[in-house]
C-alpha positions, 0 to 999 in steps of 0.5 A, a space after each residue: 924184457 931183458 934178463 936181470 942180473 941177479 944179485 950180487 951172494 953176500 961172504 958168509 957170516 959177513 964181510 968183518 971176518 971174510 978172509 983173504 982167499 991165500 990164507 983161507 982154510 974153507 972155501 964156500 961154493 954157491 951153486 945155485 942151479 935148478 933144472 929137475 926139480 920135481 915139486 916146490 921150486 926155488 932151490 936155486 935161490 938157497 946159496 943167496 938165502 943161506 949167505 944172507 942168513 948168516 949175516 946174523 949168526 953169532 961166531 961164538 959157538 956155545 958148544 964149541 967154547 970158540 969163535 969160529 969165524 974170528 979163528 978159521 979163515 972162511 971164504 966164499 967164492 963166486 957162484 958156478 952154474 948158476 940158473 937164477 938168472 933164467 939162462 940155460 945150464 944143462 945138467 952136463 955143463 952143471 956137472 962139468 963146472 961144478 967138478 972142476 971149480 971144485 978140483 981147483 979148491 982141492 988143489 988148493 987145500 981148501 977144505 969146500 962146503 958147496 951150497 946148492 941148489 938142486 941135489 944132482 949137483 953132488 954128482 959133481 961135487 963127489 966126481 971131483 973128490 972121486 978124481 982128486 983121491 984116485 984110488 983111496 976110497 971114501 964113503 958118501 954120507 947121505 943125510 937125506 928124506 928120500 934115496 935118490 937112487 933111481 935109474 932115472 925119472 922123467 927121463 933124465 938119469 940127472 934128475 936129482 932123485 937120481 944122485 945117489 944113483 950115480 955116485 954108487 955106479 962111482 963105486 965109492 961106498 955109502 951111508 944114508 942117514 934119514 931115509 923114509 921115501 923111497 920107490 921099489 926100484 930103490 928098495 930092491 937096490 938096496 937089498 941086492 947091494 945091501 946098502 946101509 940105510 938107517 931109517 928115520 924111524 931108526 933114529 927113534 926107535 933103536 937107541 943104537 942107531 949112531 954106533 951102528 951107523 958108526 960101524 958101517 963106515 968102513 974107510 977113513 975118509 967122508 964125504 957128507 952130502 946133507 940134504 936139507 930134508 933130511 931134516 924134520 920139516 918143522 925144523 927147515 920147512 922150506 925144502 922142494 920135497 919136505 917128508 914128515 919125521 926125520 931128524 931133530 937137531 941135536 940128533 944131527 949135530 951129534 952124529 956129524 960131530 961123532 964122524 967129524 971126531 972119528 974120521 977124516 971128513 973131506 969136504 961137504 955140501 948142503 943141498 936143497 934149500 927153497 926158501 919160504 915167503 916172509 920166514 926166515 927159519 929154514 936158511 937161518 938153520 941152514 946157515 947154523 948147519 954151515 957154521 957147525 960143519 966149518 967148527 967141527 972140522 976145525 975141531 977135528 984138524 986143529 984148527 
């Protein structure tokens, strides 16, 4: 059989308030890539479902008292590496692509929300701010279940358990938020770089949590890599490795808009989505998720 061509990604939050790429503010980034994936699949069907879920979401924000979209110039670039039509993309070239499309937005000015996909596409998401920036440093905040700090698995040191890895061997600083999977490899590269990791089970029980969370950023700049499931999975139950617990909304959006407030965010990206058959709540959250990362940086610059 031939190979399909798949569908055309629609704008995000439509095409009524697309702007024109010269006078957009943020780039959106589908990357809709899938090689690793160790359990549900079909991550590389995220970016399509998250634009398309955002055909409905309304532009004024209640919390911000703004319409966003009608305010901030938004544009939604073609996809890079993208797998969902059954062509190979080795994790190289993914990596390669996805640094390069991104150094072009950075160049550019734009302010990038890449969509993916798998999460080892944050590697090269991080490798074209690591290269951008040169030596000003900036810290990773990982929203996310699990740490992703293997060495390897399954024999790939690309696998997305693997990402976080990665990005400390960039030595750039980081934050993980969500935490409640991890093996003792990862557990014991946490003590010995004594890296701060606020656990689910922190945001519950230590009311205290966002400030120490807070203090641990000790660079003026961010970068947030937010895993999907790093969320509550009765909030997004279509990710590839849901975990019981994690975040509530509100929590969520509280704690990004403290950082967004207190630091300069640099750009972002939202990994992991597997949409679920006949629901729409996990790419429609998503979506929201999106929108309120593009309000709170407009909120914070200006805009």
């Amino acid at each position: 059989m031939p190979v399909q061509t798949p569908a055309a990604l629609l704008p995000f939050i439509g095409s009524e308030v697309q702007s024109t790429y010269d006078q957009a503010r943020v780039a959106i980034l589908p990357i809709p890539y899938e090689a690793t994936t160790t359990y549900r699949r079909g991550c590389q069907n995220g970016p399509a479902a998250i634009l398309d879920a955002s055909q409905q979401l309304e532009c004024y924000d209640e919390e911000l008292d703004r319409e966003i979209a009608e305010e901030v110039r938004i544009y939604t670039l073609p996809p890079v590496a993208d797998t969902r039509n059954g062509q190979k993309v080795t994790s190289e070239e993914m990596l390669r692509v996805t640094q390069e499309a991104v150094l072009e937005q950075i160049a550019g000015g734009k302010f990038v929300i890449a969509l993916g996909g798998e999460h080892s596409i944050t590697q090269g998401v991080v490798g074209a701010y690591r290269q951008a920036y040169g030596d000003e440093p900036f810290t990773v905040v990982q929203i996310d279940a699990h740490g992703d700090l293997r060495h390897e698995y399954e024999g790939s040191i690309y696998n997305h358990a693997c990402v976080m890895r990665r990005i400390v061997g960039m030595g750039l600083p980081t934050l993980q938020i969500g935490i409640r999977s991890i093996c003792k490899e990862e557990a014991d590269l946490i003590k010995e770089k004594q890296l701060p990791v606020i656990r689910a089970r922190d945001i519950v029980t230590q009311p205290d949590w966002m400030e120490r969370a807070l203090a641990s950023i000790q660079t003026k700049r961010v970068f947030f890599t937010i895993d999907l499931d790093g969320l509550d999975p009765t909030l997004i139950p279509g990710v590839g490795t849901p975990e019981p617990g994690g975040l509530n909304w509100y929590s969520l959006t509280a704690f990004l808009r403290r950082v967004f407030d207190s630091h300069e965010v640099i750009g972002c990206d939202v990994m992991e989505l597997a949409p679920v058959v006949d629901s729409v709540v996990s790419e429609f959250t998503a979506a929201k998720l999106v929108y309120k990362l593009i309000g709170y940086q407009a909120l914070a610059q200006g805009w």
